[in-house]
N, CA, C and O atoms as CSV, one atom per row, in Angstrom:
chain,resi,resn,atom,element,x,y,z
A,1,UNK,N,N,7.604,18.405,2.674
A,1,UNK,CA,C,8.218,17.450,3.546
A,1,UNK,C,C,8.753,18.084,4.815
A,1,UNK,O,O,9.475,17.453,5.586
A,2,UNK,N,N,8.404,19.283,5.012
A,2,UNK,CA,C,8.741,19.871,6.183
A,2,UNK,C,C,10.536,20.369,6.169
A,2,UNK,O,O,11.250,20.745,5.239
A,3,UNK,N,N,10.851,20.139,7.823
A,3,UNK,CA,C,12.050,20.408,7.802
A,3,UNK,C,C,13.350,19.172,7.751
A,3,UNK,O,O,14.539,19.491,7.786
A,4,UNK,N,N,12.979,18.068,7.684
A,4,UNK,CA,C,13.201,16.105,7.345
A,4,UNK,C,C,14.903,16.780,7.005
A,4,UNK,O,O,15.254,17.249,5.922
A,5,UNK,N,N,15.840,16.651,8.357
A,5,UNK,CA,C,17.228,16.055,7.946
A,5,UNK,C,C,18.114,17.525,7.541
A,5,UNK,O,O,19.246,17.478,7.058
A,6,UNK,N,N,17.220,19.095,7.893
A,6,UNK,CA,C,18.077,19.722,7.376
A,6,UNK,C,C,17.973,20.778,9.252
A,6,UNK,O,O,17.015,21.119,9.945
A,7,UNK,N,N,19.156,20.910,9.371
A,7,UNK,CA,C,19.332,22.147,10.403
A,7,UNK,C,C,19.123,22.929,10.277
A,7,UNK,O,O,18.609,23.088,9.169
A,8,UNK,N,N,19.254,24.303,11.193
A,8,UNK,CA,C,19.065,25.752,10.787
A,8,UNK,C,C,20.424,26.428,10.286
A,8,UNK,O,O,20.380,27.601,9.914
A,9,UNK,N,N,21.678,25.696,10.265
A,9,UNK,CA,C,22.612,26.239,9.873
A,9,UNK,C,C,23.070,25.457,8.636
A,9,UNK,O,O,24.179,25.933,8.394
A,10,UNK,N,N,22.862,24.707,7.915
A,10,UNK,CA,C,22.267,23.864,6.614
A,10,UNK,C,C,22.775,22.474,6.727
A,10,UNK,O,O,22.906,21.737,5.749
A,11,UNK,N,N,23.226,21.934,8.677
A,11,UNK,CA,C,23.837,20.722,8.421
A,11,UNK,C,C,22.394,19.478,8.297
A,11,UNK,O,O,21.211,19.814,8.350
A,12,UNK,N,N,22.846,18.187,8.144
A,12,UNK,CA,C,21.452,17.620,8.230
A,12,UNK,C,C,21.665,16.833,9.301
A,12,UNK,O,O,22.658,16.197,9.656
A,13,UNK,N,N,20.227,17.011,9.923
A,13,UNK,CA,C,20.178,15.975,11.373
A,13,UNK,C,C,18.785,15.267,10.949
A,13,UNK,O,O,18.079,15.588,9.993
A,14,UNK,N,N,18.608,14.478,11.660
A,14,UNK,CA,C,17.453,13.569,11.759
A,14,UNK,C,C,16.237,14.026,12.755
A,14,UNK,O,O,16.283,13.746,13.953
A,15,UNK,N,N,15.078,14.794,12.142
A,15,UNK,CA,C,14.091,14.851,13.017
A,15,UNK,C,C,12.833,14.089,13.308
A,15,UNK,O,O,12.674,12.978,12.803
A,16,UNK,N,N,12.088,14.530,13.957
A,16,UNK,CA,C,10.802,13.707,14.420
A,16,UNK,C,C,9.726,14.210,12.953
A,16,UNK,O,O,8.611,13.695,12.872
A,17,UNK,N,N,10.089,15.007,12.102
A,17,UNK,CA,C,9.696,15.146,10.837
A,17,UNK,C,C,9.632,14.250,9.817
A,17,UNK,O,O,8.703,14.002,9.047
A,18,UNK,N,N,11.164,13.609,9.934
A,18,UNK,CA,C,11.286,12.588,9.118
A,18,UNK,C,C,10.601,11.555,9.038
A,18,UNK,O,O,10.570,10.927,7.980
A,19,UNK,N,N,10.009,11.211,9.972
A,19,UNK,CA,C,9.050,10.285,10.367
A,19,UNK,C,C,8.387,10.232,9.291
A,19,UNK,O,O,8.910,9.727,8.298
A,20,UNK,N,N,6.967,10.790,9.241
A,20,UNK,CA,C,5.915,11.063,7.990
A,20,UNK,C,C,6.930,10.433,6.771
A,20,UNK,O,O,7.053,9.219,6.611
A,21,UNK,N,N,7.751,11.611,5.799
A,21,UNK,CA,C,8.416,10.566,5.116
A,21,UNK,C,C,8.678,9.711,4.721
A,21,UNK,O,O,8.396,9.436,3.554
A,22,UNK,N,N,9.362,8.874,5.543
A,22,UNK,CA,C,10.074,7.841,5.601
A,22,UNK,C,C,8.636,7.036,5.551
A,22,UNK,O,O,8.640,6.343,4.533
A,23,UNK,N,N,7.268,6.864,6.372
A,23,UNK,CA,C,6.438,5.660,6.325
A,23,UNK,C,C,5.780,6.336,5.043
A,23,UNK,O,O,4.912,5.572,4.622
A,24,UNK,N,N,5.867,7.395,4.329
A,24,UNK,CA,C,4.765,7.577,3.166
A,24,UNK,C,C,5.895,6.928,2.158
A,24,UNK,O,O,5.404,6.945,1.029
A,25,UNK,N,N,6.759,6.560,2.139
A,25,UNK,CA,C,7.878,6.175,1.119
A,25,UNK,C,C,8.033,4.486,1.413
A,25,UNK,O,O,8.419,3.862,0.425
A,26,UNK,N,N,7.839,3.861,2.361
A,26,UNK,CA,C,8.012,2.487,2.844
A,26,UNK,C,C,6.433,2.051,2.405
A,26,UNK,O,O,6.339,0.862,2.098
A,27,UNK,N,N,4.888,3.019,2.311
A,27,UNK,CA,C,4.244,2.733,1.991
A,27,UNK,C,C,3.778,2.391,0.573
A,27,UNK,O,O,2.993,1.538,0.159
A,28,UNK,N,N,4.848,3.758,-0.323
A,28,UNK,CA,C,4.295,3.499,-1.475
A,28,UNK,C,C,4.824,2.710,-2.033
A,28,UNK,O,O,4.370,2.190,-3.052
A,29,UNK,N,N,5.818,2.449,-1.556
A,29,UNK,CA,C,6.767,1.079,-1.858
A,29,UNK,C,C,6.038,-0.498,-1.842
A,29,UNK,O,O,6.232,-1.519,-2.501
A,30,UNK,N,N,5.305,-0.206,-0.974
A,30,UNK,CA,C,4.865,-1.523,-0.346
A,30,UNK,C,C,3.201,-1.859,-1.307
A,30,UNK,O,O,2.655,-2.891,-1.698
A,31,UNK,N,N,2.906,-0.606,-1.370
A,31,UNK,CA,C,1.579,-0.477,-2.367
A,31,UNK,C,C,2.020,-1.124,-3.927
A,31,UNK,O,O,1.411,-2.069,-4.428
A,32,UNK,N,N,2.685,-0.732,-4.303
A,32,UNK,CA,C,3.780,-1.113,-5.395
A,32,UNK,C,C,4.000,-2.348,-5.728
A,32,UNK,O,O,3.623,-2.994,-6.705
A,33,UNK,N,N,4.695,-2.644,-4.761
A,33,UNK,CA,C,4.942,-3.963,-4.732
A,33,UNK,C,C,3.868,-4.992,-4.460
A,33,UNK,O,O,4.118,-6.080,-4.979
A,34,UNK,N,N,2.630,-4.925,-3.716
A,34,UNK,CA,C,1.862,-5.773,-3.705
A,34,UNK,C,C,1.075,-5.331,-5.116
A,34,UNK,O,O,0.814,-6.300,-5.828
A,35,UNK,N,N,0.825,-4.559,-5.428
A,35,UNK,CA,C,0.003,-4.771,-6.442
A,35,UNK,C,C,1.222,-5.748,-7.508
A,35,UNK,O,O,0.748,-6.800,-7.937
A,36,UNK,N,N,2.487,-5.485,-7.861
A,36,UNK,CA,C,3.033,-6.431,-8.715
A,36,UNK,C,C,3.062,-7.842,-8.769
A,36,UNK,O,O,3.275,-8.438,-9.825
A,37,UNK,N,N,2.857,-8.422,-7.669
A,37,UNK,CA,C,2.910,-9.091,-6.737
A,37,UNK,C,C,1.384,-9.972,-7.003
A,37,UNK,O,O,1.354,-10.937,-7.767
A,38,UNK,N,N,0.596,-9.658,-6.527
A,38,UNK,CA,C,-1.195,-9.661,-7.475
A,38,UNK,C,C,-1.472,-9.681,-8.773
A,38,UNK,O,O,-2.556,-10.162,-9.102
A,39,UNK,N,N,-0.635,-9.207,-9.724
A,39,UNK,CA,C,-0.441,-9.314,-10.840
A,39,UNK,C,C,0.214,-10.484,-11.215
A,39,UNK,O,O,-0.536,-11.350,-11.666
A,40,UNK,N,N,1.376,-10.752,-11.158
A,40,UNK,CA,C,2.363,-11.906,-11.411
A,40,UNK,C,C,1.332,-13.310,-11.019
A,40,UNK,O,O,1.110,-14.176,-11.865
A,41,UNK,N,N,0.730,-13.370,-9.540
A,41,UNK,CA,C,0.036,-14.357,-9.074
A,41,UNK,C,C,-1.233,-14.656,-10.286
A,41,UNK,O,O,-1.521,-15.723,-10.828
A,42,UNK,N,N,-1.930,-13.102,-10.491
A,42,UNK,CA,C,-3.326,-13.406,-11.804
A,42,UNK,C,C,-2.643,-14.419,-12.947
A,42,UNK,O,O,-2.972,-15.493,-13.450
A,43,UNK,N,N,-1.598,-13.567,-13.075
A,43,UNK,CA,C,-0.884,-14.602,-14.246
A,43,UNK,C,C,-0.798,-16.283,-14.383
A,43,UNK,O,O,-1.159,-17.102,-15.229
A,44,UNK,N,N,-0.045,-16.343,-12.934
A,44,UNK,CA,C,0.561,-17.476,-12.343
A,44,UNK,C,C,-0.777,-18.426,-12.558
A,44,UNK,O,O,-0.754,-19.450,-13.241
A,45,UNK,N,N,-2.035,-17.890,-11.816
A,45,UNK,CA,C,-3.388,-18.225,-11.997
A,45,UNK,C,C,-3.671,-18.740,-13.190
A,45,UNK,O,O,-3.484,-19.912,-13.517
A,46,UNK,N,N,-4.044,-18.032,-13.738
A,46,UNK,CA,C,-4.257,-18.088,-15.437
A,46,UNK,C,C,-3.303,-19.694,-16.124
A,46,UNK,O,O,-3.606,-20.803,-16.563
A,47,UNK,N,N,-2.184,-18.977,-15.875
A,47,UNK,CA,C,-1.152,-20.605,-16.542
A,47,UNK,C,C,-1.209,-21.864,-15.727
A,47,UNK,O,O,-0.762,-22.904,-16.210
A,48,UNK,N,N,-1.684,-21.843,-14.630
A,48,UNK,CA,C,-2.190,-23.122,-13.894
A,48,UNK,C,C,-3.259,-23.307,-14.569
A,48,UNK,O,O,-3.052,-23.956,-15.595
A,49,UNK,N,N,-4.433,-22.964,-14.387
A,49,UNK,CA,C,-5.591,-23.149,-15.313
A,49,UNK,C,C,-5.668,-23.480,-16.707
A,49,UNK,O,O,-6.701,-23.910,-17.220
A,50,UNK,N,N,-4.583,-23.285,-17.337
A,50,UNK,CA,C,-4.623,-23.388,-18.588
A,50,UNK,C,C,-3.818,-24.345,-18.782
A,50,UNK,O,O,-3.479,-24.647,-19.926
A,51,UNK,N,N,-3.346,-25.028,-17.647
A,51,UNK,CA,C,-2.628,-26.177,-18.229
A,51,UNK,C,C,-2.523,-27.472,-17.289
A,51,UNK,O,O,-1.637,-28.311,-17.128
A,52,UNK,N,N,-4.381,-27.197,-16.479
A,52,UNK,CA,C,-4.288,-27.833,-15.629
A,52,UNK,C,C,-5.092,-29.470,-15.808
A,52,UNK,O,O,-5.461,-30.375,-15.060
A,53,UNK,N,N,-5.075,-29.106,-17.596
A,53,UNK,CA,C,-5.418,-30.584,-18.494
A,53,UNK,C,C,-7.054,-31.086,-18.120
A,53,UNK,O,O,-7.567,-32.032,-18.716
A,54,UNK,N,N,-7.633,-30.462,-17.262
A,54,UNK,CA,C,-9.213,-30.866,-17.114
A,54,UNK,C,C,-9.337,-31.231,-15.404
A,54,UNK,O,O,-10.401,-31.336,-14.794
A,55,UNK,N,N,-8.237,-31.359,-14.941
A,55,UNK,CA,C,-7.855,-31.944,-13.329
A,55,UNK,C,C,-9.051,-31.668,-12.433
A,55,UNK,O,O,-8.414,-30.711,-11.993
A,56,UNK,N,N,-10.025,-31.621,-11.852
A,56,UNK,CA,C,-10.380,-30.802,-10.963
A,56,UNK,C,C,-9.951,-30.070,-10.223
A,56,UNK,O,O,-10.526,-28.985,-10.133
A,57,UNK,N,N,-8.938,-30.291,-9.498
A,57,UNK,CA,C,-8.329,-30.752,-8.142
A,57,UNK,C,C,-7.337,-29.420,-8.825
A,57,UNK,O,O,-7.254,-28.553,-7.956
A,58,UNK,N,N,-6.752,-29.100,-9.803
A,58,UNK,CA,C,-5.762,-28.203,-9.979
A,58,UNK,C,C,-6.317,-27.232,-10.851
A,58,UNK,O,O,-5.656,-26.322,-11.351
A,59,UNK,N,N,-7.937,-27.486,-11.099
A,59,UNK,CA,C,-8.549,-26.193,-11.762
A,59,UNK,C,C,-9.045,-25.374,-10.364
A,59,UNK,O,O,-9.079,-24.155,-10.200
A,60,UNK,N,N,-9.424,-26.463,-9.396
A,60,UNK,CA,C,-9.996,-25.712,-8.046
A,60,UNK,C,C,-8.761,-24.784,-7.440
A,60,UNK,O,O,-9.072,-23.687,-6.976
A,61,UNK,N,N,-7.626,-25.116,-7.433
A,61,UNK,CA,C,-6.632,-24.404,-6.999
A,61,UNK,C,C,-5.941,-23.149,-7.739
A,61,UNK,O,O,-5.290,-22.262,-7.186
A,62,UNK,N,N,-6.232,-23.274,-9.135
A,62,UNK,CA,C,-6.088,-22.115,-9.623
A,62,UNK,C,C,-7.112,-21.080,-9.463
A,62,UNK,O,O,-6.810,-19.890,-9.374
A,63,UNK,N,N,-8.700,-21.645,-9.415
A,63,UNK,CA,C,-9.388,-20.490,-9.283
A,63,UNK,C,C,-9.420,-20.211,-7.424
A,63,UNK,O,O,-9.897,-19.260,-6.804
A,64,UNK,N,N,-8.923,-21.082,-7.065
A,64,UNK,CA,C,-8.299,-20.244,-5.414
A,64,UNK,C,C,-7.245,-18.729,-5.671
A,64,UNK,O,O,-7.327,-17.576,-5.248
A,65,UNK,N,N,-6.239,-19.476,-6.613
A,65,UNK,CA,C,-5.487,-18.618,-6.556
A,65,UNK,C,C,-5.741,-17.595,-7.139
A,65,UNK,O,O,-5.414,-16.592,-6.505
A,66,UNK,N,N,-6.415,-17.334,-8.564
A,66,UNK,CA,C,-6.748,-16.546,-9.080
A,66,UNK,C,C,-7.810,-15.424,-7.895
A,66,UNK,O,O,-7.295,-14.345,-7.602
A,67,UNK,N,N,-9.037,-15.709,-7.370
A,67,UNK,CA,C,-10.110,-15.399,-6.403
A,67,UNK,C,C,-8.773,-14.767,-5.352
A,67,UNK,O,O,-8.467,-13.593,-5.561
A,68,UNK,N,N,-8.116,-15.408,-4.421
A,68,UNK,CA,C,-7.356,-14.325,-3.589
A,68,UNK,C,C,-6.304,-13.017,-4.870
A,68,UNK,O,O,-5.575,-12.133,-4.419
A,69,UNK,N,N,-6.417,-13.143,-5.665
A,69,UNK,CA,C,-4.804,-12.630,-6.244
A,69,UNK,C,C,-6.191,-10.951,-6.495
A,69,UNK,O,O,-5.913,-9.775,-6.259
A,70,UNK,N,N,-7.266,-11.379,-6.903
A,70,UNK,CA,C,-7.859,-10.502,-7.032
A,70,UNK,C,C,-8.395,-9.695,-6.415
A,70,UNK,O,O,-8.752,-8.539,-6.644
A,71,UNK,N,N,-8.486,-10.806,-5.017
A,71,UNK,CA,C,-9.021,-9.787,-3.621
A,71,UNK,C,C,-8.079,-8.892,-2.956
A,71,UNK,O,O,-8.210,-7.889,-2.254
A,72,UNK,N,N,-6.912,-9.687,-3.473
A,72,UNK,CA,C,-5.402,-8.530,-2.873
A,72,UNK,C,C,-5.312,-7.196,-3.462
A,72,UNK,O,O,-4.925,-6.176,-2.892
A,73,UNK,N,N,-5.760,-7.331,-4.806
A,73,UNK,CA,C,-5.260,-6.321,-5.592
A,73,UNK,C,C,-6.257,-5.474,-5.534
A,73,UNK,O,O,-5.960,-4.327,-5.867
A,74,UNK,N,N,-7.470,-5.683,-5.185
A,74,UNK,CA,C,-8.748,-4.996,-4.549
A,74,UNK,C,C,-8.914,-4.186,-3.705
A,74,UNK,O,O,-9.785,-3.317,-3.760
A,75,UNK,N,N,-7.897,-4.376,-2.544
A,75,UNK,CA,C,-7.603,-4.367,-1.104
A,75,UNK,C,C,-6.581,-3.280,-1.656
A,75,UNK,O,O,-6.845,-2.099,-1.430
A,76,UNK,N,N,-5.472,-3.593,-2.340
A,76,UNK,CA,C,-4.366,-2.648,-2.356
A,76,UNK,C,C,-4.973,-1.252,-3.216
A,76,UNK,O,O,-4.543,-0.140,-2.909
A,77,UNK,N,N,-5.991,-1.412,-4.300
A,77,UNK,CA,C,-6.923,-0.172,-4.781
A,77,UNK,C,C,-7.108,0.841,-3.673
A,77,UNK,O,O,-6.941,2.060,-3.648
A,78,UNK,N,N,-7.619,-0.284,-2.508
A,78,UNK,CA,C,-8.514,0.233,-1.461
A,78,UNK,C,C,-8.081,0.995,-0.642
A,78,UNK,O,O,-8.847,1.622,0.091
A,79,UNK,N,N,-6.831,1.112,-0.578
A,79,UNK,CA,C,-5.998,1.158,0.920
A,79,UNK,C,C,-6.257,2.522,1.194
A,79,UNK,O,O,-6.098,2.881,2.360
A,80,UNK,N,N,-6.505,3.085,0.625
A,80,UNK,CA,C,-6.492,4.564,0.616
A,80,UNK,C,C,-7.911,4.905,0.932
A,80,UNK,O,O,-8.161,5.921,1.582
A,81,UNK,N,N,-8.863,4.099,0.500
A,81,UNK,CA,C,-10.132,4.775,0.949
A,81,UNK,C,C,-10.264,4.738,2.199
A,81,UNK,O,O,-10.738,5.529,3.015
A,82,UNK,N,N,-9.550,3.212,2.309
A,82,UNK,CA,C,-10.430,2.952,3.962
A,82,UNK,C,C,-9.009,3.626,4.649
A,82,UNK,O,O,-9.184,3.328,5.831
A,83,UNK,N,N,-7.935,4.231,4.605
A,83,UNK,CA,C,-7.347,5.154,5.485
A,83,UNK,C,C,-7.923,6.408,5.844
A,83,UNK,O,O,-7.829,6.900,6.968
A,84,UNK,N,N,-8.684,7.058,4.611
A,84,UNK,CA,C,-9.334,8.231,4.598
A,84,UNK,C,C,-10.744,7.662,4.996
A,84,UNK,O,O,-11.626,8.521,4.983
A,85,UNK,N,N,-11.219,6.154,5.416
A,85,UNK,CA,C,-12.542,6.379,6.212
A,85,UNK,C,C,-12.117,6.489,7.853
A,85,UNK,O,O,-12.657,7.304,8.600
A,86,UNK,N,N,-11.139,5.610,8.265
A,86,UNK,CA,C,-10.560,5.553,9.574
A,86,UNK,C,C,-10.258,6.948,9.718
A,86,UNK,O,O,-10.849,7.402,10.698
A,87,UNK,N,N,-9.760,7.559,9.286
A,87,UNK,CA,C,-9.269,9.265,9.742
A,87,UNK,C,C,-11.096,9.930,9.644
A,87,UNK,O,O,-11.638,10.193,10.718
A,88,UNK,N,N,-11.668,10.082,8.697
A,88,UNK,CA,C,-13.275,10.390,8.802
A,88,UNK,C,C,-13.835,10.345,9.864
A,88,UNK,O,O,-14.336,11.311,10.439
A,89,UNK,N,N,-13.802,8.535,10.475
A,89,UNK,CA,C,-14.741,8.470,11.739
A,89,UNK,C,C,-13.859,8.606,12.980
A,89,UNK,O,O,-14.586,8.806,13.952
A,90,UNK,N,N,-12.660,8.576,13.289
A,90,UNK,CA,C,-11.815,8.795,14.328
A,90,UNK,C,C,-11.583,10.295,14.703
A,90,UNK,O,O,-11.355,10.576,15.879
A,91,UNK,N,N,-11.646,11.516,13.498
A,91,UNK,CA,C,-10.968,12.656,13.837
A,91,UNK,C,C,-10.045,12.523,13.599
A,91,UNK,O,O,-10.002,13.050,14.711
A,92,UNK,N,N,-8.988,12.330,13.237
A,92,UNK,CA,C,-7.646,11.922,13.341
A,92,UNK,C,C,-6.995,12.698,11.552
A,92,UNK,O,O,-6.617,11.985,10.622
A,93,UNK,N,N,-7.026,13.856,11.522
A,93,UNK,CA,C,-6.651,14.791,10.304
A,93,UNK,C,C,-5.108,14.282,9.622
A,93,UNK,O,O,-4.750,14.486,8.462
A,94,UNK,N,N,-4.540,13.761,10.408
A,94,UNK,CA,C,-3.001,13.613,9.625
A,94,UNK,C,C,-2.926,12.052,9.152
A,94,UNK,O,O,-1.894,11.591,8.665
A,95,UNK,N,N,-4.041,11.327,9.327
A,95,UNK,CA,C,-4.332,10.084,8.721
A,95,UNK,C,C,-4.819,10.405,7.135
A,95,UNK,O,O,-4.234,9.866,6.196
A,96,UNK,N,N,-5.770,11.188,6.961
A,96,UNK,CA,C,-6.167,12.048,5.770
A,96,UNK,C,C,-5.491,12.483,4.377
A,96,UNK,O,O,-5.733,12.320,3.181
A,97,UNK,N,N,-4.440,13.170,5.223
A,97,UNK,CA,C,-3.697,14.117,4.905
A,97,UNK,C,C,-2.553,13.463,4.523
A,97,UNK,O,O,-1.917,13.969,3.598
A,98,UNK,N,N,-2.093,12.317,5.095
A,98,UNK,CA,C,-0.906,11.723,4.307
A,98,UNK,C,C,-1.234,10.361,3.149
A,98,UNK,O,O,-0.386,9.683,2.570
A,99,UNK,N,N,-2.987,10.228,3.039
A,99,UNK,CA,C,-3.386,9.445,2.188
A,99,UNK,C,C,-3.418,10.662,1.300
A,99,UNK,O,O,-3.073,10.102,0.260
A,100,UNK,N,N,-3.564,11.763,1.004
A,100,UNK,CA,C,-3.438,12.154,0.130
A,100,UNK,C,C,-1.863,12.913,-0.666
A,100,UNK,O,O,-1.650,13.503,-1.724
A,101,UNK,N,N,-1.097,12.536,0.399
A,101,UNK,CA,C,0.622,13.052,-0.076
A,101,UNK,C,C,0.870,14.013,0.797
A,101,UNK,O,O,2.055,14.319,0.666
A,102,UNK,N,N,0.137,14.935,1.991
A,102,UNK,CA,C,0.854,15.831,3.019
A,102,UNK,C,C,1.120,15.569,3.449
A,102,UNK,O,O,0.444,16.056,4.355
A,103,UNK,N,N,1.952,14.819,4.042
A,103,UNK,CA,C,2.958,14.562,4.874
A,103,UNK,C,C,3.699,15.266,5.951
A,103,UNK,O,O,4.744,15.760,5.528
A,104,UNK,N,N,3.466,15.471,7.265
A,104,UNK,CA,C,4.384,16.333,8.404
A,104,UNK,C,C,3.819,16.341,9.180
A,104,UNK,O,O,2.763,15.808,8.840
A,105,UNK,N,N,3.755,16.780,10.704
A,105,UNK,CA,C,3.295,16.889,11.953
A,105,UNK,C,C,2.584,18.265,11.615
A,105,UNK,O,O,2.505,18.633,12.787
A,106,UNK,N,N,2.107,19.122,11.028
A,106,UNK,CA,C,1.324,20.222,11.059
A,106,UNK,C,C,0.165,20.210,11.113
A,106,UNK,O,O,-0.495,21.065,11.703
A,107,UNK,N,N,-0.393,19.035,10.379
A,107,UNK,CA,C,-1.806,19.195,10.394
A,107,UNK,C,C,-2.506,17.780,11.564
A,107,UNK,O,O,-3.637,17.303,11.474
A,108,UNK,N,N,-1.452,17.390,12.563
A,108,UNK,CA,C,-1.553,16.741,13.830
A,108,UNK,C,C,-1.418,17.288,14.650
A,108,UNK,O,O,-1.435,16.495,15.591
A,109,UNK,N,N,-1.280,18.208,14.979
A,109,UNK,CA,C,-1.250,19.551,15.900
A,109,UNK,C,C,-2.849,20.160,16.481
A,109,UNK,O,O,-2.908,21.170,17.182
């Protein structure tokens, strides 16, 4: 994590280090949470459907909901590949590098 919040004399300040950090921690947070999020909805899916008595009209809406809940959670699998394809075709090494957990301005340099 670099030098994130500590001085050279051991007080802590806030650097341009912290950065990295702080968005790899708001990310995995956010990865987290949507996948729970996609989950709860499959569910949610599922118990509409199953108790949507033969309806059309509220079987079509569960398999809406079900069809996005799955494409989210698809997407949130994904997030990581297609960060590490955008860093691939751009050049861009610290896009890479913090899909895989390095985190810091060193390898953006």
């Amino acid at each position: 994590m670099g030098n994130c919040g500590v001085n050279l004399d051991g007080s802590l300040v806030a650097t341009l280090d912290c950065i990295f950090p702080l968005i790899f921690n708001v990310i995995f947070w956010a990865i987290g949470l949507a996948g729970t999020v996609a989950l709860f909805m499959i569910v949610f899916a599922g118990y509409q459907l199953l108790f949507s008595g033969g309806d059309a009209k509220a079987v079509d809406g569960a398999r809406k909901t079900l069809t996005f809940a799955v494409l989210g959670l698809f997407l949130v699998f994904l997030s990581f590949l297609i960060l590490n394809i955008i860093s691939t075709v751009t050049g861009v090494a610290c896009l890479g590098d913090i899909a895989k957990g390095n985190i810091g301005f060193a390898s953006c340099q």
